[in-house]
C-alpha positions in Angstrom: -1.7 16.4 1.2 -1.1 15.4 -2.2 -4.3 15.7 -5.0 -4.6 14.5 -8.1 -5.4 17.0 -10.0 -8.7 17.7 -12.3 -9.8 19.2 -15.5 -13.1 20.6 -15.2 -14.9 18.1 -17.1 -13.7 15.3 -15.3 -14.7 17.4 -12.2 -18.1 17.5 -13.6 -18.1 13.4 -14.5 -17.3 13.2 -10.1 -20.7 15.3 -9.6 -22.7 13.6 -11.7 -21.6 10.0 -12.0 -23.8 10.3 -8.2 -27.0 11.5 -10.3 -26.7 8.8 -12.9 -26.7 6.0 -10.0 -29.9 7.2 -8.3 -31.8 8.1 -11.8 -31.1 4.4 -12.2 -32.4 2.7 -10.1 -35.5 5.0 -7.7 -35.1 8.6 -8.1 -37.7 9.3 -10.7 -40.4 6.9 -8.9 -40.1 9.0 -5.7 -40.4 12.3 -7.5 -43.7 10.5 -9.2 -44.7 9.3 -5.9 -44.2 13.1 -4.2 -46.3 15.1 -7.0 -47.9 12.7 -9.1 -49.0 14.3 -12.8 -47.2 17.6 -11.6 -43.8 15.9 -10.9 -42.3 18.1 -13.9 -43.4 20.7 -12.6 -42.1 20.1 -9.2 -38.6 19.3 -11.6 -38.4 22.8 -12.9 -39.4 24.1 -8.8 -36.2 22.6 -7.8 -34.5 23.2 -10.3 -34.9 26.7 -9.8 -33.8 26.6 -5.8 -30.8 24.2 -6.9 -29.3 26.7 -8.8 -30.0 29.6 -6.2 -28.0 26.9 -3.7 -25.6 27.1 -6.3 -25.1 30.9 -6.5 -24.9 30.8 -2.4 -22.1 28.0 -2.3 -20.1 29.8 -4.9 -20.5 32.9 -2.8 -19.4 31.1 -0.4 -16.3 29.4 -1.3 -14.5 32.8 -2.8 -12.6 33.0 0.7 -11.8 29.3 0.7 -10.9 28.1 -2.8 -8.3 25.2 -2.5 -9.7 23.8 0.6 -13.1 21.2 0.9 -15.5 21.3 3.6 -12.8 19.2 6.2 -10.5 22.1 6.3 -13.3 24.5 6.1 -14.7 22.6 9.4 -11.0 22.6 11.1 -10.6 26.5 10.6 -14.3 27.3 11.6 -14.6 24.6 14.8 -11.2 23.3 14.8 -10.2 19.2 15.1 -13.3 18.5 16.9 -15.9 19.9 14.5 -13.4 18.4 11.6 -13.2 14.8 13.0 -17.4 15.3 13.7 -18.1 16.1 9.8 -15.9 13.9 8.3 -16.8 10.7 10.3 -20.7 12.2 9.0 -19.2 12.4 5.3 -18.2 9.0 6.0 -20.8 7.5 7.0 -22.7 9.2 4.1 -20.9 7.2 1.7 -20.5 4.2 2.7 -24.8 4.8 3.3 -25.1 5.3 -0.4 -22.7 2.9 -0.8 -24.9 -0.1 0.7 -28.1 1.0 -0.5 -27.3 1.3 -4.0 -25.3 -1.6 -4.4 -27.9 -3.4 -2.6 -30.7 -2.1 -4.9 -28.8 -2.7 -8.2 -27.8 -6.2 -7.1 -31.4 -7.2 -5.9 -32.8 -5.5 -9.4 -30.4 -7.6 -11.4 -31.4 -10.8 -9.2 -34.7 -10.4 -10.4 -34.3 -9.3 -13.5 -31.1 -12.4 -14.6 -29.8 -14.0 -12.0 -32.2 -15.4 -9.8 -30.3 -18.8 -9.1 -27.5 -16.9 -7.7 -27.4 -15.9 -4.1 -27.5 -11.9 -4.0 -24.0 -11.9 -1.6 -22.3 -13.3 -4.8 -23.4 -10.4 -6.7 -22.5 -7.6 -4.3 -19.2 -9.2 -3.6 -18.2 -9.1 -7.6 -18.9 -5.1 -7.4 -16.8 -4.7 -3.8 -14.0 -7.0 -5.7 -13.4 -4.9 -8.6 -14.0 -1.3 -6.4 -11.4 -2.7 -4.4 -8.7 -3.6 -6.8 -9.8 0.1 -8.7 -8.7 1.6 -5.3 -5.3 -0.4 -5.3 -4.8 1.1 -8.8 -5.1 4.4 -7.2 -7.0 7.9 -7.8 -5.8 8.9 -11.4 -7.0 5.6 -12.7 -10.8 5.7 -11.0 -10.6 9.8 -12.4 -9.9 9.1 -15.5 -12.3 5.8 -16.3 -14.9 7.7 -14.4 -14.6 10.6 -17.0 -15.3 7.8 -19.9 -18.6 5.4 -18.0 -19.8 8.8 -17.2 -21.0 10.2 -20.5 -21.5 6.7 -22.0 -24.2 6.0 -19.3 -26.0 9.5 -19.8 -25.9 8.7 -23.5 -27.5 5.8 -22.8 -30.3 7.1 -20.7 -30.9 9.6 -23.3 -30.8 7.3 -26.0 -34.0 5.6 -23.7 -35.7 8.4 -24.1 -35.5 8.6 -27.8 -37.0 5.6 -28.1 -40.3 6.5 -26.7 -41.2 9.8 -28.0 -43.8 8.4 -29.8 -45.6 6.8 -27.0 -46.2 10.9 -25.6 -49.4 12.0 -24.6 -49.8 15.4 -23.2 -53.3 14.6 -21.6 -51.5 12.8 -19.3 -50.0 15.6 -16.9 -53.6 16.2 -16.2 -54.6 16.9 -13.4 -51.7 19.9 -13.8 -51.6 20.3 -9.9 -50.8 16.4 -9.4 -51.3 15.5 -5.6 -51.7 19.5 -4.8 -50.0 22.5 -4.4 -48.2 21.6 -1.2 -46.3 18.4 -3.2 -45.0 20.7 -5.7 -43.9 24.0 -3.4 -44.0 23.1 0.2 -43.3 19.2 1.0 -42.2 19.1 -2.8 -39.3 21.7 -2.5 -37.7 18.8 -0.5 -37.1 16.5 -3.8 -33.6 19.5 -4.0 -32.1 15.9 -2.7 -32.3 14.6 -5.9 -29.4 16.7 -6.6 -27.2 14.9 -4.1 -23.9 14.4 -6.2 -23.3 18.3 -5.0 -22.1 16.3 -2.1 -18.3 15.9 -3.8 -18.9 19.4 -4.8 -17.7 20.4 -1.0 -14.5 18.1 -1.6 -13.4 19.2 -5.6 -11.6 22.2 -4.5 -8.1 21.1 -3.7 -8.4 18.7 -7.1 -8.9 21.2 -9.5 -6.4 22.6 -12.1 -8.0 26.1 -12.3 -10.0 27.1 -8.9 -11.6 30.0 -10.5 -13.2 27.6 -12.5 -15.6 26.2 -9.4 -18.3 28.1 -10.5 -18.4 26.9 -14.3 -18.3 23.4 -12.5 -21.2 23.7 -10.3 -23.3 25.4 -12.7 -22.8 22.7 -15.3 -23.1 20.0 -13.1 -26.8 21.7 -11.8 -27.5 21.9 -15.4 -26.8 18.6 -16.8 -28.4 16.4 -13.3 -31.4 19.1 -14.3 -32.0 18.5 -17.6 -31.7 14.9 -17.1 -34.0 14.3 -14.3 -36.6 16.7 -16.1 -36.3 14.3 -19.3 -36.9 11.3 -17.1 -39.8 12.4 -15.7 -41.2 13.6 -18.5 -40.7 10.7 -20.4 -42.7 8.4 -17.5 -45.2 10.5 -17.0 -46.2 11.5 -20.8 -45.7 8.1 -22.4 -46.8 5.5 -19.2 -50.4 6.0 -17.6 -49.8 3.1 -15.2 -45.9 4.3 -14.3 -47.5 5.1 -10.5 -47.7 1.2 -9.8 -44.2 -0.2 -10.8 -42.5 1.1 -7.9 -40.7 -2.2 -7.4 -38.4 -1.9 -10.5 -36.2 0.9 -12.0 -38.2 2.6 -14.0 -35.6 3.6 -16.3 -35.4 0.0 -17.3 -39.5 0.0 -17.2 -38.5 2.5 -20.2 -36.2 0.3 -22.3 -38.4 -2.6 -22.0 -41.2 -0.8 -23.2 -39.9 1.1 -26.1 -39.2 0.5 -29.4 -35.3 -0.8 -29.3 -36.9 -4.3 -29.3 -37.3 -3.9 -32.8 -33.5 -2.8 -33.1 -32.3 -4.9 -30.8 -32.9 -8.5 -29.3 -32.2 -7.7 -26.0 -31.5 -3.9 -25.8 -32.1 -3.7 -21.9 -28.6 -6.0 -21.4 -26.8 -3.5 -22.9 -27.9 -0.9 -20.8 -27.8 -2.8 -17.7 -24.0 -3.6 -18.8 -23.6 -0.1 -19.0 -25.4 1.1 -15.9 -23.3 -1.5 -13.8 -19.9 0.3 -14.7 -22.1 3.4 -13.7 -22.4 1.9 -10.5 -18.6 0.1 -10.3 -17.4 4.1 -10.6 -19.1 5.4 -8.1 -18.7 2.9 -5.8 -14.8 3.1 -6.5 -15.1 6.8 -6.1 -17.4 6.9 -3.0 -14.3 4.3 -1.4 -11.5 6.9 -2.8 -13.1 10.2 -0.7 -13.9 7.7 2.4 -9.8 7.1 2.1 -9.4 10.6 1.5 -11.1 11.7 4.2 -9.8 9.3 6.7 -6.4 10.1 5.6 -6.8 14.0 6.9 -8.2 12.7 10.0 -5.2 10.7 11.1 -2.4 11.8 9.2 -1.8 8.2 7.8 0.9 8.2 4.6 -1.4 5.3 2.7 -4.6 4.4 3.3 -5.0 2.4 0.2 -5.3 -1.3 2.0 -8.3 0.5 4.1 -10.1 -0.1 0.8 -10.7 -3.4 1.4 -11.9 -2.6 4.9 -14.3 0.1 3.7 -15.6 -2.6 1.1 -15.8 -5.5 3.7 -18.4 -2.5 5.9 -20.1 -2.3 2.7 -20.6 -5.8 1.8 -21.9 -6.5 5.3 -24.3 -4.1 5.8 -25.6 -4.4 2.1 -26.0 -8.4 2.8 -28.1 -7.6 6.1 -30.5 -5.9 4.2 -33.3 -8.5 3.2 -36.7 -7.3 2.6 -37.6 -5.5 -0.1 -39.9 -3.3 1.0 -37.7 -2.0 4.1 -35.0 -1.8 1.8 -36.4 0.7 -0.2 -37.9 2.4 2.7 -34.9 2.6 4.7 -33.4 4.1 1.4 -35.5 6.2 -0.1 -35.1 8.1 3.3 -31.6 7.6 4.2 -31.4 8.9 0.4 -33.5 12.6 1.5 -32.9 13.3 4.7 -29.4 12.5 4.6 -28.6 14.6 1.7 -31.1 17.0 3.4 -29.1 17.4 6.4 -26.0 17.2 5.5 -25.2 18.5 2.1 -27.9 21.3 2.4 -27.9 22.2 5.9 -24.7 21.6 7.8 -22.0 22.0 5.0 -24.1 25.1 4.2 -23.9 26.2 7.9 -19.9 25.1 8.2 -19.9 27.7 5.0 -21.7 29.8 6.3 -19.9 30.3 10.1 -16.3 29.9 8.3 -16.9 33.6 6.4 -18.3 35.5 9.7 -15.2 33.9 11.4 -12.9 35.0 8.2 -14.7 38.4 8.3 -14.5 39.3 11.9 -10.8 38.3 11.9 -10.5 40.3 9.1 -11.1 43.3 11.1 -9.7 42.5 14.4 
């Protein structure tokens, strides 16, 4: 198979551009919801056990650099367990796929467009992943590499613009909602990093394989830093942040800060900004789902599938109407998902693919 190749910071814009989407729109409200006043705490906690996944993975992956977790599933279980896990990988996208396209369409309905019927909105994202598809990989790749630090900019910009409102009394109690929400339940918020997802699949892309470890760390780094900066920033500066569950609170932030003095309307250029966030990952999510479904059947262009893909997405995103259960539905299709499958079973397929490699080794 054919891959366009990457440099490593365009690698790292693939990882991430996944963060960016779910810091967005609920990420840091579920972290709040979890520990409460100790959520940065329970940031740096997972942080911590991120980057010791990190070190394992790379470990990992010396014996198999070149190859991503479907040909890592072929040689361990051969085209069963392949066609198992990457029908799962799938599914996974297309999963994040409906729920935040879903999410970001409904928050824009309330936020602007609330005469126009939500299918409209969801079907203007689908249209232009679509026709980025027909384009082809370099072209998602490369404007990925450029929405990717303009959205992080702009997040961090957010921040900025609050410092003032800060209050350190406000992480008090230090504990939050107890021990066991920061170190026990709480070690389960490692989904938070859940663009390490593509990390199983940047292998074959890459100019320079040795340089899969700089990769991953940076990527842990930057999703680190980032979701540390956003909670900090909603707990220290907001004491009523715990109710406004029903909105991003990134944009809680912008609305609430000082750029209205700078700006008339500062929030629509983040928005603007936020929804070409979203446009690139959803073209990206579509390219892997193509990618993937291409080494299951062997078919030489899978490019018109895209419009397949998108017609899945847009259905199941427009079944979807309450509010509440769409969140619910999410928020754990968004853990235990990434639970399962990116920290569990592609570890395990990892895992069993070196003790097969080893003991062949020596037979």
């Amino acid at each position: 198979m054919n891959y366009t190749k990457l440099g490593n910071f365009e690698a790292i814009c693939l990882i991430v551009i996944l963060f960016i989407n779910h810091i967005v729109l609920n990420l840091p409200q579920m972290i709040l919801d979890n520990s409460g006043s100790a959520s940065i705490l329970n940031c740096i906690y997972i942080m911590g056990l991120v980057l010791i996944f990190a070190i394992l993975i790379i470990k990992l992956f010396k014996n198999f650099l070149g190859l991503d977790i479907i040909d890592i599933s072929e040689y361990l279980g051969g085209k069963i367990l392949k066609i198992v896990v990457g029908i799962l990988c799938i599914a996974y996208l297309i999963g994040e796929c409906t729920f935040l396209t879903r999410m970001f369409s409904k928050n824009m309905l309330l936020v602007y467009f609330n005469n126009y019927p939500i299918t409209f909105i969801i079907f203007l994202f689908l249209f232009v992943v679509v026709l980025a598809n027909l384009f082809g990989k370099r072209a998602i790749l490369k404007s990925n590499t450029i929405i990717t630090p303009i959205a992080l900019i702009s997040i961090f910009i957010t921040f900025i613009f609050v410092i003032d409102l800060l209050k350190m009394e406000r992480s008090l109690p230090i504990l939050g909602n107890g021990v066991d929400k920061i170190f026990l339940t709480g070690a389960s918020n490692i989904f938070a990093f859940n663009g390490l997802f593509f990390l199983f699949f940047i292998s074959p892309f890459l100019n320079k394989k040795e340089d899969f470890s700089k990769i991953t760390f940076s990527s842990v780094l930057i999703c680190g830093i980032f979701l540390i900066l956003s909670i900090a920033t909603l707990v220290y500066a907001f004491s009523d942040i715990y109710e406004i569950s029903r909105i991003s609170p990134i944009y809680f932030i912008i609305i609430n800060s000082k750029l209205s003095a700078f700006l008339e309307r500062p929030e629509m250029i983040f928005i603007f900004t936020w929804t070409l966030a979203l446009m690139s990952f959803l073209s990206i999510a579509v390219m892997f789902c193509l990618n993937i479904f291409k080494k299951l059947t062997k078919m030489n262009d899978t490019k018109p599938l895209a419009i397949t893909v998108c017609t899945i997405i847009f259905v199941l995103s427009s079944l979807i109407n309450n509010v509440f259960t769409l969140e619910e539905i999410a928020n754990s299709f968004y853990k235990y998902a990434t639970l399962i499958l990116v920290f569990v079973i592609f570890t395990l397929i990892l895992v069993g693919a070196n003790i097969k490699k080893k003991f062949i080794g020596k037979s």
